[in-house]
MARVODO-668278 format. One record per residue (C-alpha): x, y, z; residue number from 1. Coordinates in nm, 3 decimals, always signed. Layout:
N
<atom><east>X</east><north>Y</north><up>Z</up><gulo>NUM</gulo></atom>
...
END
This chain:
210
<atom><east>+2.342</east><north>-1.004</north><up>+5.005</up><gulo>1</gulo></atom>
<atom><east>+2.541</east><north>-0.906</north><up>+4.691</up><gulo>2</gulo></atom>
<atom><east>+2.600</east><north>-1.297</north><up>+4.640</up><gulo>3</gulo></atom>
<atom><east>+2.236</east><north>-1.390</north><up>+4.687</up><gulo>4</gulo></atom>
<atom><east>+2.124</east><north>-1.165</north><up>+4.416</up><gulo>5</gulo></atom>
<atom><east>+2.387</east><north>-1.264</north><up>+4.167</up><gulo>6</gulo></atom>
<atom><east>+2.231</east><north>-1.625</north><up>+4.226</up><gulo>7</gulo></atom>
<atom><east>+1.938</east><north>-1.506</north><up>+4.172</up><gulo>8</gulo></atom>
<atom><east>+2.020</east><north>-1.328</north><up>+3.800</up><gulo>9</gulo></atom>
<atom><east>+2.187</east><north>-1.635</north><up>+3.701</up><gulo>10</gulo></atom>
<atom><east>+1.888</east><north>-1.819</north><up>+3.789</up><gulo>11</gulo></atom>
<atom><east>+1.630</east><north>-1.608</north><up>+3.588</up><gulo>12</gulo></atom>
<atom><east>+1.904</east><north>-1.602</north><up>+3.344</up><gulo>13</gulo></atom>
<atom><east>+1.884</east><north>-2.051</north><up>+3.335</up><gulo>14</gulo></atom>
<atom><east>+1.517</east><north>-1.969</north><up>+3.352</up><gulo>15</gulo></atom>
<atom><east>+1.511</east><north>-1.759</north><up>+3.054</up><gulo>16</gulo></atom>
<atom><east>+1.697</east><north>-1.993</north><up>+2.808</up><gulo>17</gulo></atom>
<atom><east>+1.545</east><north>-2.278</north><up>+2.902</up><gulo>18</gulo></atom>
<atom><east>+1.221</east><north>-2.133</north><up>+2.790</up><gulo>19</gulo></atom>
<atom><east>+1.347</east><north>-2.008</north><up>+2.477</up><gulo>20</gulo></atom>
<atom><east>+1.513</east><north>-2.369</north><up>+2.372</up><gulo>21</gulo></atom>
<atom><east>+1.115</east><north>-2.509</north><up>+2.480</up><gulo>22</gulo></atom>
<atom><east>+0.979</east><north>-2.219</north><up>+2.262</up><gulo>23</gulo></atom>
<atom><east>+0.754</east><north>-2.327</north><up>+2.024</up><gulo>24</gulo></atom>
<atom><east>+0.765</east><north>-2.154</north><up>+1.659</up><gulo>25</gulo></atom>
<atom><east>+0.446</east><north>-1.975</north><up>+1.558</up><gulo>26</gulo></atom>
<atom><east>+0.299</east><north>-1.981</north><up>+1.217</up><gulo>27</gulo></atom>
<atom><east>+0.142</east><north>-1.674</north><up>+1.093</up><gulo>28</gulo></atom>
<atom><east>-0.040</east><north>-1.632</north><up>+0.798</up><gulo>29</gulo></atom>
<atom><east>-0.052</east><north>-1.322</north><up>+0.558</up><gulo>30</gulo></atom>
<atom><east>-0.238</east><north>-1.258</north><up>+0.261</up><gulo>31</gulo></atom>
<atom><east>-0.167</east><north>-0.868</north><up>+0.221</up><gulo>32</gulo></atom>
<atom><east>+0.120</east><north>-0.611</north><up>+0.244</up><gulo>33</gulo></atom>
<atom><east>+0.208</east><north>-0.235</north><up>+0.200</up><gulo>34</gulo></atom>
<atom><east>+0.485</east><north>-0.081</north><up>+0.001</up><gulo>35</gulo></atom>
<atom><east>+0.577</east><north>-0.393</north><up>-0.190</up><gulo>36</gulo></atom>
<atom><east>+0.764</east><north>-0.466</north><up>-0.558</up><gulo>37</gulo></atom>
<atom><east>+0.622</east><north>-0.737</north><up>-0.777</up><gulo>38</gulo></atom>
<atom><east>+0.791</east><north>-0.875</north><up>-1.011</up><gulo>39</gulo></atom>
<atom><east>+0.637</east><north>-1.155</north><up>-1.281</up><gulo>40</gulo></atom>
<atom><east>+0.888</east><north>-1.452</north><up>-1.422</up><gulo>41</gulo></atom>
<atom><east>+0.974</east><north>-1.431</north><up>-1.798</up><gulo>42</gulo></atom>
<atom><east>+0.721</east><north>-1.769</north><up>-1.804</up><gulo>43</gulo></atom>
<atom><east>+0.480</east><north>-1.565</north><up>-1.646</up><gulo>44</gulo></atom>
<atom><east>+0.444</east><north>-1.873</north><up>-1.430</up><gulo>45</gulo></atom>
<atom><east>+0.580</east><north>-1.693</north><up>-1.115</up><gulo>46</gulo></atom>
<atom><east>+0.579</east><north>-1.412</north><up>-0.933</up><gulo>47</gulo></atom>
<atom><east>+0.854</east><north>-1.255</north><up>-0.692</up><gulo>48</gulo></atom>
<atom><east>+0.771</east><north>-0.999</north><up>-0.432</up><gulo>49</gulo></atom>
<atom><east>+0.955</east><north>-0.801</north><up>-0.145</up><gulo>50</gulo></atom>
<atom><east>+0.781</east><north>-0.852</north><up>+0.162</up><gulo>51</gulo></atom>
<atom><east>+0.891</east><north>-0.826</north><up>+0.530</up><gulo>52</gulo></atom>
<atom><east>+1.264</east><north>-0.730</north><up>+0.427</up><gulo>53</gulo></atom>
<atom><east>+1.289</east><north>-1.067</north><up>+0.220</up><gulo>54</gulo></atom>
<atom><east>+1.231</east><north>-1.218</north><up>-0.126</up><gulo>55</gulo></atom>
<atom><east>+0.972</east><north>-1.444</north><up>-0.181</up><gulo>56</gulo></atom>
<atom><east>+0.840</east><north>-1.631</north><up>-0.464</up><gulo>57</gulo></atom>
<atom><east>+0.464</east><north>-1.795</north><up>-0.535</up><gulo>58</gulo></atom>
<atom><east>+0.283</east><north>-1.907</north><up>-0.819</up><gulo>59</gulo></atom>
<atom><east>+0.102</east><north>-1.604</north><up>-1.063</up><gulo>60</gulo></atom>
<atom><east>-0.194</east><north>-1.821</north><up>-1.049</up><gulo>61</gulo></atom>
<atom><east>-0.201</east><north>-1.815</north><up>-0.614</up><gulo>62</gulo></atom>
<atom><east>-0.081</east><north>-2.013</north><up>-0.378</up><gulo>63</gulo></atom>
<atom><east>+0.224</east><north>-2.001</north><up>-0.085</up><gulo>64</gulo></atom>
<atom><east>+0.492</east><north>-1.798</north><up>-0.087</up><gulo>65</gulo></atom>
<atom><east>+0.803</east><north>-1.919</north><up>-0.019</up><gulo>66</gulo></atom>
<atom><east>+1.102</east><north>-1.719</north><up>+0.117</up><gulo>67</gulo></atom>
<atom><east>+1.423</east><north>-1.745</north><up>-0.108</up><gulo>68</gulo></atom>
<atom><east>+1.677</east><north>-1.506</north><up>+0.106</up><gulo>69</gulo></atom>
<atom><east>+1.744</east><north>-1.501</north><up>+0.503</up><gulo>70</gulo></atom>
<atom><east>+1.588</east><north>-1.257</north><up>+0.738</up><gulo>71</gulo></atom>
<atom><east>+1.969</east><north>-1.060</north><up>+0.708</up><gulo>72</gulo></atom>
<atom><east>+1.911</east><north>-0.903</north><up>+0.378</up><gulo>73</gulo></atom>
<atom><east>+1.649</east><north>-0.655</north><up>+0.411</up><gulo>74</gulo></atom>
<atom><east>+1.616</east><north>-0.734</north><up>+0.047</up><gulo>75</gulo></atom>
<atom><east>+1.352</east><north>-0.508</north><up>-0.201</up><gulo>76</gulo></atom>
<atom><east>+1.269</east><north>-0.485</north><up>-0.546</up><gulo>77</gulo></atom>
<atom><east>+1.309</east><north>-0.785</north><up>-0.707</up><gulo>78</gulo></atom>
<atom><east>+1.384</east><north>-0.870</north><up>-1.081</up><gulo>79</gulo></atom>
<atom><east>+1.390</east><north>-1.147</north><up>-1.315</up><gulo>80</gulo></atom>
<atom><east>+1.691</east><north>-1.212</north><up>-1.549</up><gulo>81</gulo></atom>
<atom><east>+1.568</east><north>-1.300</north><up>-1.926</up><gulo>82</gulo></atom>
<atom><east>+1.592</east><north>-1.705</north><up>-1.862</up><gulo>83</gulo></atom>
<atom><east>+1.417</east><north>-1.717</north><up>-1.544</up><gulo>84</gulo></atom>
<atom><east>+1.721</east><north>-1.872</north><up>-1.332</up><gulo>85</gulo></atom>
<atom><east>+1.774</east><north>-1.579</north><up>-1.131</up><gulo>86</gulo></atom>
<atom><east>+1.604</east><north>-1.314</north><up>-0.949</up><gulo>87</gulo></atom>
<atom><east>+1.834</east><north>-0.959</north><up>-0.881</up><gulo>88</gulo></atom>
<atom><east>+1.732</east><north>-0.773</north><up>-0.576</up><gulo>89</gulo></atom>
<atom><east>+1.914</east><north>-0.482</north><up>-0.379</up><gulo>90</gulo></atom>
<atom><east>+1.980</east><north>-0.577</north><up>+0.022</up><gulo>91</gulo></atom>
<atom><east>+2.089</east><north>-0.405</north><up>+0.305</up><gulo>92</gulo></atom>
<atom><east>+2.343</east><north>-0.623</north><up>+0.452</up><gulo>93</gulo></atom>
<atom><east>+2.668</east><north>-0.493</north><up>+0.508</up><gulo>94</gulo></atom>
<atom><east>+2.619</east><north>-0.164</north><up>+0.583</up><gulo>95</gulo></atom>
<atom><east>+2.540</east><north>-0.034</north><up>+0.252</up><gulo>96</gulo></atom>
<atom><east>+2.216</east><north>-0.101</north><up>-0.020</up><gulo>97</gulo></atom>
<atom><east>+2.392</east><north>-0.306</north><up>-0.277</up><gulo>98</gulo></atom>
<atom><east>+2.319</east><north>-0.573</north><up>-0.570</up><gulo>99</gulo></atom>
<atom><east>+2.249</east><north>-0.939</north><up>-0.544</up><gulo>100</gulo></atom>
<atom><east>+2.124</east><north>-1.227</north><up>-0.698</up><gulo>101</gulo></atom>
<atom><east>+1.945</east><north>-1.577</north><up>-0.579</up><gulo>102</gulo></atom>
<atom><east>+1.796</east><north>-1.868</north><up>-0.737</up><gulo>103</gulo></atom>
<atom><east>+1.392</east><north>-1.900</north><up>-0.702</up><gulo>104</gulo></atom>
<atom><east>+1.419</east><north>-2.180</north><up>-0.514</up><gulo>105</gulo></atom>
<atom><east>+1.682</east><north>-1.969</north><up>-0.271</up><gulo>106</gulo></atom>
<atom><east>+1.993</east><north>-2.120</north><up>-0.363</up><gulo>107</gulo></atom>
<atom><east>+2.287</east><north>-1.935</north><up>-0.495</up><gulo>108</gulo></atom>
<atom><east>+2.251</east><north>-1.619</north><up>-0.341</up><gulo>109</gulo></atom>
<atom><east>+2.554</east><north>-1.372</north><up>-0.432</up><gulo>110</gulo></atom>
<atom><east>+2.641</east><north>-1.020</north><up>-0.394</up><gulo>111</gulo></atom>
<atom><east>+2.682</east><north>-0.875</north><up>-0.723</up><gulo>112</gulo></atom>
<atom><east>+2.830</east><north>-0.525</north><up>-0.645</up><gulo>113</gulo></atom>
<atom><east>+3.078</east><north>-0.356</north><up>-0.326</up><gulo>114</gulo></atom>
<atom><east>+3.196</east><north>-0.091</north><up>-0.189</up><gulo>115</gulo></atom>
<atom><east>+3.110</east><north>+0.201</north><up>-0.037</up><gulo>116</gulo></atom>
<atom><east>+2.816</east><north>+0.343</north><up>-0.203</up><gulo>117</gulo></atom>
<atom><east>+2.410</east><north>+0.297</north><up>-0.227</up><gulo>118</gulo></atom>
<atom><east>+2.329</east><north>+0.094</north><up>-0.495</up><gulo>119</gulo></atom>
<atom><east>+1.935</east><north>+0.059</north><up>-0.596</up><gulo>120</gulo></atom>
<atom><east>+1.683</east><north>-0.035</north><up>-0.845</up><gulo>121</gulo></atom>
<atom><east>+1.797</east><north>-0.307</north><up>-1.067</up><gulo>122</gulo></atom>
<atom><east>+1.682</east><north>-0.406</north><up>-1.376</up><gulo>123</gulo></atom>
<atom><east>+1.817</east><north>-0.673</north><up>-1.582</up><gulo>124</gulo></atom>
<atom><east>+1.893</east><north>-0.638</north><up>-2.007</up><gulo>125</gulo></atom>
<atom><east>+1.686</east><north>-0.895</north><up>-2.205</up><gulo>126</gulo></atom>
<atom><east>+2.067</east><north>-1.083</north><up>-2.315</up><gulo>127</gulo></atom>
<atom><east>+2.095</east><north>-1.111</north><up>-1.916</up><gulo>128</gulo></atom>
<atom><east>+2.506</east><north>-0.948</north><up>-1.978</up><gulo>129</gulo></atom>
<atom><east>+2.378</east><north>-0.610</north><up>-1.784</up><gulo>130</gulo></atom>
<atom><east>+2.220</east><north>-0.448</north><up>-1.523</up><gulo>131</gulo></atom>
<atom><east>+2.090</east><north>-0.078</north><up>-1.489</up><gulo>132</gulo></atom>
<atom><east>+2.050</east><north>+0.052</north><up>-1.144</up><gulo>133</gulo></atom>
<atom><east>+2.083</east><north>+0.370</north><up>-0.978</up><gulo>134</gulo></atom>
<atom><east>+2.389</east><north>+0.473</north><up>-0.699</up><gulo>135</gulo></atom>
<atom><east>+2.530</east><north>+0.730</north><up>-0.539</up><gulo>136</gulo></atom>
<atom><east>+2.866</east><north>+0.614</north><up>-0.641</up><gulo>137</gulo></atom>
<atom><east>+2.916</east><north>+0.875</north><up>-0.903</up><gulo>138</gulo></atom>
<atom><east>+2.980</east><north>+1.177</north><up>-0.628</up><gulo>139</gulo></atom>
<atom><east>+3.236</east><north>+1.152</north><up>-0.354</up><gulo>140</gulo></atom>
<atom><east>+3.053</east><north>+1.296</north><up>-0.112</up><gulo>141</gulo></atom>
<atom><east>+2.751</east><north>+1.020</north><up>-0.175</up><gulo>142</gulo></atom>
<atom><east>+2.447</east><north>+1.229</north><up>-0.186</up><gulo>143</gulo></atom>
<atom><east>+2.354</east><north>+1.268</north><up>-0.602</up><gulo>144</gulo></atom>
<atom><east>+2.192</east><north>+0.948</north><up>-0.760</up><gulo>145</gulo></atom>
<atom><east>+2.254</east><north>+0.839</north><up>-1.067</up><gulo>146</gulo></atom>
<atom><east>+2.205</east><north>+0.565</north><up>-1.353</up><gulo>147</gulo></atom>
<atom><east>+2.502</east><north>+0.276</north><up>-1.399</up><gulo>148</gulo></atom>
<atom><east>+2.526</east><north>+0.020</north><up>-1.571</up><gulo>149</gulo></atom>
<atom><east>+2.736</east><north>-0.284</north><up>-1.505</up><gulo>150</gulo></atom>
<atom><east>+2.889</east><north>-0.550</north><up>-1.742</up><gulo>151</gulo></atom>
<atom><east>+2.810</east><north>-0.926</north><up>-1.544</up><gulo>152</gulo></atom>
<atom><east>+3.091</east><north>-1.027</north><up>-1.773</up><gulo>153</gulo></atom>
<atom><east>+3.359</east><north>-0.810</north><up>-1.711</up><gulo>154</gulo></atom>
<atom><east>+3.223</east><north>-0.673</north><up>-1.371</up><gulo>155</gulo></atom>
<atom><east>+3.295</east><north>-0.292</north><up>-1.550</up><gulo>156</gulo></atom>
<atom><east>+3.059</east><north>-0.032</north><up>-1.452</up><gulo>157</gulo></atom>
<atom><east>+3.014</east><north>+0.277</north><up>-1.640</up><gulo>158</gulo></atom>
<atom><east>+2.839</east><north>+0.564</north><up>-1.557</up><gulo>159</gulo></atom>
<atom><east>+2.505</east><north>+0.658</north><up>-1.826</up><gulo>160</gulo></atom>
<atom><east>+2.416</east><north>+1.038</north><up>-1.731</up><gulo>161</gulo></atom>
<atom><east>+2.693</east><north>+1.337</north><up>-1.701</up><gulo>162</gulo></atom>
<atom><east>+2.811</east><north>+1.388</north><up>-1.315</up><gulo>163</gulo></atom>
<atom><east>+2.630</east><north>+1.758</north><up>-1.391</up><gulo>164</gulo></atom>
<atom><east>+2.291</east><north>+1.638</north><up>-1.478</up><gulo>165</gulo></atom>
<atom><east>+2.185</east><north>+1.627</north><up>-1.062</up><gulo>166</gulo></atom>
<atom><east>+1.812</east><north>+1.414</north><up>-1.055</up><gulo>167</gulo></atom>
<atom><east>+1.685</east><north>+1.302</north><up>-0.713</up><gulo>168</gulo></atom>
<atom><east>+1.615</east><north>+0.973</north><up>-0.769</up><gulo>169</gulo></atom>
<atom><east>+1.282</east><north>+0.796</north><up>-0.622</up><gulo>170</gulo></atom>
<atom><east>+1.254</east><north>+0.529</north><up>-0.854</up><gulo>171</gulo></atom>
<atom><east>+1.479</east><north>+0.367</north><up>-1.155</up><gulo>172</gulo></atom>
<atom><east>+1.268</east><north>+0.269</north><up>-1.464</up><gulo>173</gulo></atom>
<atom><east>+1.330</east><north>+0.105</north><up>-1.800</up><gulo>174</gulo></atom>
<atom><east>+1.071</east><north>+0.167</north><up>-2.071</up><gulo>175</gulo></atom>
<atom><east>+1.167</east><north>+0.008</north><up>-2.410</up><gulo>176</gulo></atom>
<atom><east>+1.045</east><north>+0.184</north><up>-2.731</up><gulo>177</gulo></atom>
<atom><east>+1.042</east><north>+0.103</north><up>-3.082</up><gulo>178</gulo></atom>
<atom><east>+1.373</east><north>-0.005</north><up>-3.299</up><gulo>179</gulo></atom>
<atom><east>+1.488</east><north>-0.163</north><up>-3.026</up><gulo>180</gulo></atom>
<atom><east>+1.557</east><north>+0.151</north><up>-2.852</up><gulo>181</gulo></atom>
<atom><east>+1.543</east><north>+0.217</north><up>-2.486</up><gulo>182</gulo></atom>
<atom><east>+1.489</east><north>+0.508</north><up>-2.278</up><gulo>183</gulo></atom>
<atom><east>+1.637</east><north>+0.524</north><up>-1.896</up><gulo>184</gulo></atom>
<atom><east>+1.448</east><north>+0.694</north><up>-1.675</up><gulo>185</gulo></atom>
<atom><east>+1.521</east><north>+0.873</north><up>-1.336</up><gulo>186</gulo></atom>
<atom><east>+1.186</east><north>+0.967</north><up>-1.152</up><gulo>187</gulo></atom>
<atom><east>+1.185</east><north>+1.256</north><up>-0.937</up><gulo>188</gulo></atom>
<atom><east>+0.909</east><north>+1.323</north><up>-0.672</up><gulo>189</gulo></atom>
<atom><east>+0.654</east><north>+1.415</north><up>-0.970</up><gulo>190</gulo></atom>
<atom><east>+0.511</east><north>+1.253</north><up>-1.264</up><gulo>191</gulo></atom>
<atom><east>+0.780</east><north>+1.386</north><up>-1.462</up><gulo>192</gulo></atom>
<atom><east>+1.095</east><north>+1.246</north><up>-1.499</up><gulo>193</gulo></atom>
<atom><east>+1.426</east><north>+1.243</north><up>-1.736</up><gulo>194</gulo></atom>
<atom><east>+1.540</east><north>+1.033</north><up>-1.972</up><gulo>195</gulo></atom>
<atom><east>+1.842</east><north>+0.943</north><up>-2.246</up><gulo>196</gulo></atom>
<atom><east>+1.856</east><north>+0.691</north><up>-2.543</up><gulo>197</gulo></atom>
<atom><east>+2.071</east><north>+0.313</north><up>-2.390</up><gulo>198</gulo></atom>
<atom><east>+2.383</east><north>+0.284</north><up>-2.495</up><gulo>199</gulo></atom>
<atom><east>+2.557</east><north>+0.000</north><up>-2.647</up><gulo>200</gulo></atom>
<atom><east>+2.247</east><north>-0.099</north><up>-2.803</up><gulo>201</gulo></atom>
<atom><east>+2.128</east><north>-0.363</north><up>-2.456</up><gulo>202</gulo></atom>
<atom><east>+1.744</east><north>-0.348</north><up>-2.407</up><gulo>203</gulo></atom>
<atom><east>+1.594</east><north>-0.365</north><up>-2.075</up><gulo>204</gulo></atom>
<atom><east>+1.251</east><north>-0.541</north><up>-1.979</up><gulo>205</gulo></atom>
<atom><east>+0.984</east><north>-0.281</north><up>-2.056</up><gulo>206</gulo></atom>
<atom><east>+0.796</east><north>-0.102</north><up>-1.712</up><gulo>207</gulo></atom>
<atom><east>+0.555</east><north>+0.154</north><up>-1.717</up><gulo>208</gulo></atom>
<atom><east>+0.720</east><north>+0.567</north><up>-1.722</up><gulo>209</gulo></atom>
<atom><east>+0.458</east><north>+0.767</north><up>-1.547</up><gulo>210</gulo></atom>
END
C-alpha cells in the first residue's frame, strides 16, 4: 500500500512539472498603482517609478514601462544622478534595505552600500560625487534614523546630524535654497520636520519640504 502511494506522489509530482514547463506566460497590463515614487530624468525625457517591488522606466510623454531590476530587489524610490546614466534606488535584497544603482536600460546594476544596517531614501548631489540618505547605522542597537552622506569616490560616509538629535524618520528630503545652500530635511509623522545647512558645500536636486 505504502509503495502504491509513493507512486502515486511521484506521479502527480511528473504531472505537476510537466505542466509548469507547458505553462504559458501571461501578459498583464497596468496603467495605475498605489504608494509609488516618481522620479523625472535630468532631460526631463524620462521618468522612473517604483512599482511592484521593481524599477521601471517609460517615457514623460507616455508610453511602456520597462523593468530595469529583477523581481529580487524589492527596489523603491528611485533617483536620477545629474547626467542621466544612472538611476539610485534602495532594495531589499540581502537581508537588509541598502543602496544601489542601475542603468535605465537595466544594465549595470550595483550595490552601492553594506553591512548591517537600514539604509533609505537616496538622493543624489548635482556633481553626482554624493549621496544623502537616511540609516539606522548611526546607533548600535539600529532603531534611530538618521541623515549620511557618502563620498562615491572614496566610499567614506559621514554622519550629518549629532547621534543626540533622535528624529523618526518617514521620509528623507533635499530642498535647495538660495546661494547655493541646501537644507536636509528629516520628516517626522507631521508636516513639520527638521533641518541643518549641507556641508561641504554639495547641492542636492531640489524636492518639495512640506
Amino acid at each position: 500500500m505504502k509503495a502504491l502511494r509513493l507512486a502515486a506522489l511521484l506521479a502527480l509530482g511528473f504531472c505537476g512539472v510537466s505542466q509548469a514547463q507547458n505553462a504559458k506566460p501571461v501578459r498583464i497590463t497596468v496603467d495605475e498603482g498605489t504608494s509609488m515614487s516618481v522620479a523625472a530624468s535630468p532631460d526631463g525625457k524620462s521618468l522612473a517609478m517604483d512599482l511592484q517591488g521593481s524599477i521601471w522606466v517609460l517615457p514623460a510623454a507616455g508610453g511602456e514601462a520597462h523593468r530595469v531590476t529583477d523581481l529580487f530587489n524589492d527596489a523603491r524610490q528611485p533617483a536620477w544622478t545629474a547626467d542621466g546614466k544612472s538611476i539610485v534606488f534602495f532594495a531589499y535584497r540581502d537581508g537588509g534595505y541598502h543602496l544601489w544603482s542601475v542603468s535605465p536600460d537595466g544594465t549595470g546594476q550595483r550595490q552601492i552600500t553594506r553591512g548591517m544596517f537600514d539604509e533609505r531614501e537616496p538622493a543624489v548631489s548635482h556633481d553626482g560625487t554624493h549621496i544623502a540618505f537616511s540609516s539606522d547605522r548611526g546607533n548600535p542597537l539600529g532603531s534611530d534614523y538618521n541623515i549620511f552622506v557618502q563620498d562615491l569616490r572614496s566610499g567614506e560616509v559621514r554622519q550629518l546630524l549629532p547621534t543626540l538629535v533622535r528624529i523618526e524618520i518617514n521620509a528623507l528630503q533635499v530642498k535647495e535654497v538660495a546661494a547655493h545652500r541646501t537644507l536636509l530635511c528629516q520628516k517626522g509623522g507631521s508636516t513639520r520636520g527638521r533641518c541643518l545647512s549641507g556641508a561641504g558645500g554639495h547641492t542636492w536636486p531640489a524636492m518639495p519640504v512640506t
